[in-house]
N, C-alpha and C positions, 0 to 999 in steps of 0.2 A: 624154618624159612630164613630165619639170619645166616646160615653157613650158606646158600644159596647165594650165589654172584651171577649178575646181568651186565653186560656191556650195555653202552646207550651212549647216544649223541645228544640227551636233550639235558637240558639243566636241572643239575638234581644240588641240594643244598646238603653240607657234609655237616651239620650240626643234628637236622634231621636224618641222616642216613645212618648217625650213629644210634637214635634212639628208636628206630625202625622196628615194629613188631615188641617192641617192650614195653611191657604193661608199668602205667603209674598208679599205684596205689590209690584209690579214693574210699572215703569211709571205710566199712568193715569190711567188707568184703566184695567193692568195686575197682575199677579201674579205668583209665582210659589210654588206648596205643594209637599208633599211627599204621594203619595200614599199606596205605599209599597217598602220594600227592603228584601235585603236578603246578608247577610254576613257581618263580620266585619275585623277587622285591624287581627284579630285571626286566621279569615279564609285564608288567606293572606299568613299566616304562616303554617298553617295547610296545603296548597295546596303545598307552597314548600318545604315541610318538610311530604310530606305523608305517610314516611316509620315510623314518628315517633306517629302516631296518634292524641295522642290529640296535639301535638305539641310544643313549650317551655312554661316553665313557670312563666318565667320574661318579664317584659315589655322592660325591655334594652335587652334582647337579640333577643326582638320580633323589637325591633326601630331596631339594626342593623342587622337582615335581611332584614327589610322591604327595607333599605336606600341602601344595598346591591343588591339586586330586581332593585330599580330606580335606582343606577348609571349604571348598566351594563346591562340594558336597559332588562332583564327579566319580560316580560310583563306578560305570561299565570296568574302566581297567582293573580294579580291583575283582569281577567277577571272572577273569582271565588265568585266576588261579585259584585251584578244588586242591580239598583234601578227604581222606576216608580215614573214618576212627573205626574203632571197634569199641562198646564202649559195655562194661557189666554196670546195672543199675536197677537201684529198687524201683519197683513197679510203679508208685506213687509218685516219682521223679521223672516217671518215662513218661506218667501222661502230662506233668508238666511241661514238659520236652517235646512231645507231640505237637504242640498248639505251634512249634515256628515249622510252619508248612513250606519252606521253603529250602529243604533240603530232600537229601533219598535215604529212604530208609529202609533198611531190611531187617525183621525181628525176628527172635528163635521164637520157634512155636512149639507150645503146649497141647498145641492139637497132636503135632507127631513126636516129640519126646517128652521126655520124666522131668521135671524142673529138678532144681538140683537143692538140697535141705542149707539152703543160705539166707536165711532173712535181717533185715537191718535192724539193728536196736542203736537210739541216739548216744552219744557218750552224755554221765551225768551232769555235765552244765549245761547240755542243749536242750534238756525237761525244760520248758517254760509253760504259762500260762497263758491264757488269752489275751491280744492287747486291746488294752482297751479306748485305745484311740485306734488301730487297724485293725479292718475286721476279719481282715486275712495274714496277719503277722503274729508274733509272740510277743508276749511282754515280759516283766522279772521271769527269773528264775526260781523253779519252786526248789522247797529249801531241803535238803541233803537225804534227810529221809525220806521224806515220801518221795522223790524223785527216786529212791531206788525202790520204792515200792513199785509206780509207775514204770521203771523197766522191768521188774519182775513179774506183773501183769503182762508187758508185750511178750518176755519171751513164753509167758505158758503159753498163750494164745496162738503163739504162732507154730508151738511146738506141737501142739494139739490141733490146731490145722493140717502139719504136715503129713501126725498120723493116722485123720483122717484118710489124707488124699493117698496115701499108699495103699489105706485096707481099701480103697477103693478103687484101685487101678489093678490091685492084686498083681503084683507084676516084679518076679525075683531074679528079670533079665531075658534077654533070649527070646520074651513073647511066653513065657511057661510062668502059669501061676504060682505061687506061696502056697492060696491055698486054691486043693484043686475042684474044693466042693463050692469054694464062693467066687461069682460072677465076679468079669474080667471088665469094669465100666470103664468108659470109653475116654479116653482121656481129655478131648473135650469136654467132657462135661466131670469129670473129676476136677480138673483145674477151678472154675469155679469155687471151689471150698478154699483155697488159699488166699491169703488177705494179702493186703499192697505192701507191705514193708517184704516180702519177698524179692530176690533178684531175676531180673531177665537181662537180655543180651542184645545187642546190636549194632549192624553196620550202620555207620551215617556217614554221608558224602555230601558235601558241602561247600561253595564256592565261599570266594575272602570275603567278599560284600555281604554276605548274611553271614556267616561266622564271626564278620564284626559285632552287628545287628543284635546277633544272639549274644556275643560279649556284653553288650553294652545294659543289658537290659537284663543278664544276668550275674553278671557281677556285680550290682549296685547292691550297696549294703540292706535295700529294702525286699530283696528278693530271699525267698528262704534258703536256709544255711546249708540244707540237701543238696540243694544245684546250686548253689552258688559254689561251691566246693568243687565241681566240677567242672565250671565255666573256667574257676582259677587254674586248674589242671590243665585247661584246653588251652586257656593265653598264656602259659608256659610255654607249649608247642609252639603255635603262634609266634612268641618271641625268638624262638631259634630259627622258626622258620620262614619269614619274612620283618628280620628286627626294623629295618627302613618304615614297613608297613605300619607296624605295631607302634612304634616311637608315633607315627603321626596319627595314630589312633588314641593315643594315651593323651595326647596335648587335645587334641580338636575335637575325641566324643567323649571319654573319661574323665580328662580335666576340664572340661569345657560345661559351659551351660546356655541353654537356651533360654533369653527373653521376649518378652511381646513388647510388643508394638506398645501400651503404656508403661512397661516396666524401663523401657528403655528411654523413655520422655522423663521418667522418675530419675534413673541415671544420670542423664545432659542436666535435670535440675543441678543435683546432689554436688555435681562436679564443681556448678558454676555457685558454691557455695549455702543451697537450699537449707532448712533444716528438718530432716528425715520424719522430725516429729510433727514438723505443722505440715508438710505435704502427703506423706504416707494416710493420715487417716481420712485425709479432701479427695483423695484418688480412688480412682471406680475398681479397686483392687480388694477382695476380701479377705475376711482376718486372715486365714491360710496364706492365701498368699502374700500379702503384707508379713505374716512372719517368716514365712522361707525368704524372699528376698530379704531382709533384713539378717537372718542365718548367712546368706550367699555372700551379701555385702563386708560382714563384720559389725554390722552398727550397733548391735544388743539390743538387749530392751528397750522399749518407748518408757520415756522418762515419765 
């Protein structure tokens, strides 16, 4: 598909045109490419600016609209520009990935082909334990040996899955069995016997306003290490291909944070000299959150 050349009049981005159809390595044996896109930082502008046609003609006055757009939360122009990945990924990841219903997806099925003998095993520092303040995170790292025990356990498991699901699909290509005495089960329901750290495959097409959305909520350090790694992959893209957009994604949802209504009466105190310790624990704020603000702030411990 890369020695393939298209003429075109519409705007195409030469940062992404060079990494077109090339796979970036993720975990063991995933990836994510670019298939297609459509728009740039231009269109952006052009969308909120559509009475002016082609739209401004400077890049600073194209940055502060765009920064304009993210702080006051003007989304439509940003969904003015899609992209399509192709994306290889463990099973377990995909139905994490599922849950942002707001894009298109297309998956390789196991109903009509062979899945292919790839499944994930973590690298030995990512073994961790349960945490025990989140009930859905890890906590330490379990210690050197027995995490290779723990990978030694996932690869029998997974290897003895696979050779389950071959003697049960009996299938040595072609549609012609291995064996020709034992039934040909139906790959539907062979699949089945494969566990999640398996790989599957798929198209995802995506407008900027939820590929934000899904950045933002995936890259935070609270989200697991499996998709976070790939969210990083995708704001790689992202950065080359609309950098205007991404810079004010980085200042205004990434570096930025959200306060309520009393955490910001906490703040106007603090400024006008309060002290953190005698009002933080008067305020209808709970411990959680009295210590995350307090992290957000700098203040440290209550004395």
């Amino acid at each position: 598909m890369r020695e393939e050349r298209h003429e075109t009049r519409r705007a195409t981005v030469p940062a992404l045109e060079e990494i077109l159809y090339i796979p970036a390595k993720v975990l063991d044996h995933g990836f994510v490419r670019v298939i297609d896109y459509m728009g740039d930082d231009a269109a952006i502008v052009q969308a909120a600016r559509v009475s002016y046609g082609a739209g401004t003609k400077r890049v600073r006055d194209d940055a502060g609209l765009i920064n304009y757009l993210m702080r006051n939360w003007h989304t439509s122009p940003f969904e003015m520009c899609e992209i399509k990945l192709h994306v290889k990924l463990p099973i377990f990841v995909a139905r994490q990935w599922i849950r942002h219903r707001t894009a298109n997806v297309n998956e390789y099925s196991a109903r009509y082909s062979i899945l292919d003998r790839e499944f994930y095993v973590p690298e030995l520092e990512h073994v961790a334990v349960q945490s025990a303040s989140n009930r859905q995170g890890r906590g330490e790292a379990v210690d050197p040996a027995r995490a290779r025990r723990v990978l030694d356990l996932l690869r029998r498991d997974a290897a003895q899955c696979y050779a389950t699901y071959e003697e049960l699909i009996n299938d040595r290509g072609h549609g012609k069995p291995a064996d020709p005495e034992a039934p040909q089960l139906a790959r539907e329901l062979a699949r089945i016997d494969l566990n999640l750290s398996y790989y599957t495959q798929w198209y995802w097409k995506v407008d900027l306003h939820n590929l934000f959305h899904f950045l933002s909520l995936r890259m935070d350090p609270h989200a697991q290490y499996e998709i976070r790694v790939y969210a990083e992959a995708i704001a790689d893209i992202v950065r080359d291909w609309v950098p205007l957009a991404f810079e004010a994604f980085s200042d205004y949802r990434l570096g930025a944070a959200t306060l309520s209504r009393e955490e910001i009466e906490i703040v106007r105190q603090l400024v006008r000299g309060a002290d953190p310790d005698e009002i933080l624990p008067a305020s209808g704020l709970t411990l959680r959150e009295r210590k995350d603000l307090r992290a957000l702030l700098g203040l440290g411990p209550p004395r």
